[in-house]
C-alpha positions in Angstrom: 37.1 -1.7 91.8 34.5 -0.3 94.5 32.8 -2.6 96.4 28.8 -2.6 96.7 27.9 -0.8 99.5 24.5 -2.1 101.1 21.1 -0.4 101.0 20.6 1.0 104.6 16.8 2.0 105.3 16.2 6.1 106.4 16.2 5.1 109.8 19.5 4.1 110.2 21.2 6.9 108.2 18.5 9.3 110.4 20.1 7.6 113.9 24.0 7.7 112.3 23.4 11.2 111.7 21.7 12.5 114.6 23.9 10.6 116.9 27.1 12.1 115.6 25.0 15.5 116.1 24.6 15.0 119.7 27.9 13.0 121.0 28.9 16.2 119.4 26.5 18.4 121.5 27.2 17.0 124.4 31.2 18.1 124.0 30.4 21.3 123.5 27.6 21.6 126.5 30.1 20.3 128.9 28.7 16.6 128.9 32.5 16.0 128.1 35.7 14.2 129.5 39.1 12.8 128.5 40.3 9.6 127.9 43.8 8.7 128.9 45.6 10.4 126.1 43.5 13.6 126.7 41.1 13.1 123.8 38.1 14.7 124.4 34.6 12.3 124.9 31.3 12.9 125.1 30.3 11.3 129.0 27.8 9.6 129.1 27.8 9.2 132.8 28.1 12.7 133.3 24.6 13.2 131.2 23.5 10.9 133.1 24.2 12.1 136.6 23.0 15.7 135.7 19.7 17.0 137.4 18.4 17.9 133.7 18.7 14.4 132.8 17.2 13.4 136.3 14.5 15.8 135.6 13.5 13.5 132.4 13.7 10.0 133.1 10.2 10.1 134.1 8.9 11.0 130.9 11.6 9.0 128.7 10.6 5.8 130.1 7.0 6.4 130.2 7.6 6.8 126.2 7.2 3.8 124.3 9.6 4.0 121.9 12.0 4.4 124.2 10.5 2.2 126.9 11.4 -0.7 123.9 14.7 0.4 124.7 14.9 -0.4 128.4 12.9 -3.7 128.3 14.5 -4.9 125.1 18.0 -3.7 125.4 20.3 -3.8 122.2 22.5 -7.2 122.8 26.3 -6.8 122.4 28.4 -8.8 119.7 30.9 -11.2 121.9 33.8 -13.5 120.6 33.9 -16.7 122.4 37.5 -18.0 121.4 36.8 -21.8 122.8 34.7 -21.9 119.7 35.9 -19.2 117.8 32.2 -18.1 117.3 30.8 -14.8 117.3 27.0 -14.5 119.2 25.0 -12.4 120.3 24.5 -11.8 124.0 21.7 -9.6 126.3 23.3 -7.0 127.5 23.2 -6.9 131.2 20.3 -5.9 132.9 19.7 -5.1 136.4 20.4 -1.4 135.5 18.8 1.4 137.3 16.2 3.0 134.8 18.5 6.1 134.3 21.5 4.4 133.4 19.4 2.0 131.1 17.8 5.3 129.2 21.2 6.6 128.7 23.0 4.1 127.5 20.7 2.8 125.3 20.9 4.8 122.2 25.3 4.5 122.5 24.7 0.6 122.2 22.1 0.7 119.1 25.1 3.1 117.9 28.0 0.9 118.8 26.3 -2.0 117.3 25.7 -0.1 114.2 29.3 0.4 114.0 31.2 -2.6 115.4 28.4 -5.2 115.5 26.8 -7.2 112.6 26.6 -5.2 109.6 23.9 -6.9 107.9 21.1 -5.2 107.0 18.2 -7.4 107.1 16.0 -4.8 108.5 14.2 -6.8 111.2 11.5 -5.6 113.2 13.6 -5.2 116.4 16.1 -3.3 114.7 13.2 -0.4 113.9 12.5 -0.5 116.9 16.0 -0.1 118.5 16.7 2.4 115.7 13.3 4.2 116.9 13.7 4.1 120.4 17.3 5.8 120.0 16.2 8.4 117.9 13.1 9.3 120.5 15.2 9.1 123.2 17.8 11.3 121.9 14.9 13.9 120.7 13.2 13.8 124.0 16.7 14.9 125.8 17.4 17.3 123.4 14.0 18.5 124.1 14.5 18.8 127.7 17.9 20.5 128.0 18.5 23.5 125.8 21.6 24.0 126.4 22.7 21.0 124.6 20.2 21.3 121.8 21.0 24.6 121.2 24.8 22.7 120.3 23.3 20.1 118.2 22.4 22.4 114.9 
């Protein structure tokens, strides 16, 4: 018997989709390395570390969307086995605002996939959700060479 599968708003199947489309793109450009059984990665570091990249912080962080991103990062989902409790944690901080840009939108993803899977559709989820999809637009928009591998 199938189970019921939960509503999830346009915005989240928007950010599931287009993330898949540029991890994706960023293989294909190059933005790719191995793990330790040779699978292929998309690198986020590597994007990162790239003058094309460089060339955009600027303008991704004076975004606002994605700005929400940096100042509100997504938390991360940790198990605290003392208690045996799940809770959510900030993530971090004291990142340099490169690193904070890129990252962001593969933590809104991971917790997407790994993290709580309600769907309560909370304001700061939008947001997250938005930021990630702006910030992922805004790259693609700056370096052709991996939007023109994310079709």
């Amino acid at each position: 018997m199938p189970h019921p599968i939960p509503q999830a708003s346009n915005t989240t199947v928007a950010f599931f989709i287009k993330f898949a489309r540029f991890e994706h793109a960023m293989n294909k450009a190059g933005y790719v390395s191995a793990d330790r059984r040779e699978q292929a990665r998309a690198d986020w570091a590597k994007l990162r570390d790239s003058v094309e990249f460089g060339a955009l912080v600027d303008d991704l962080v004076a975004d606002r969307s994605v700005r929400y991103l940096i100042d509100n990062p997504p938390n991360w989902l940790r198990y605290d086995a003392r208690r045996d409790a799940l809770e959510w944690e900030p993530y971090g901080g004291g990142q340099d605002t490169a690193n904070a840009v890129v990252w962001a939108p593969n933590r809104v993803r991971n917790n997407l996939f790994h993290g709580d899977k309600e769907f309560d559709g909370t304001e700061r989820d939008a947001d997250l959700l938005n930021g990630g999809l702006r910030a992922i637009d805004m790259i693609l928009d700056g370096i052709p060479a991996l939007a023109q591998q994310c079709r």
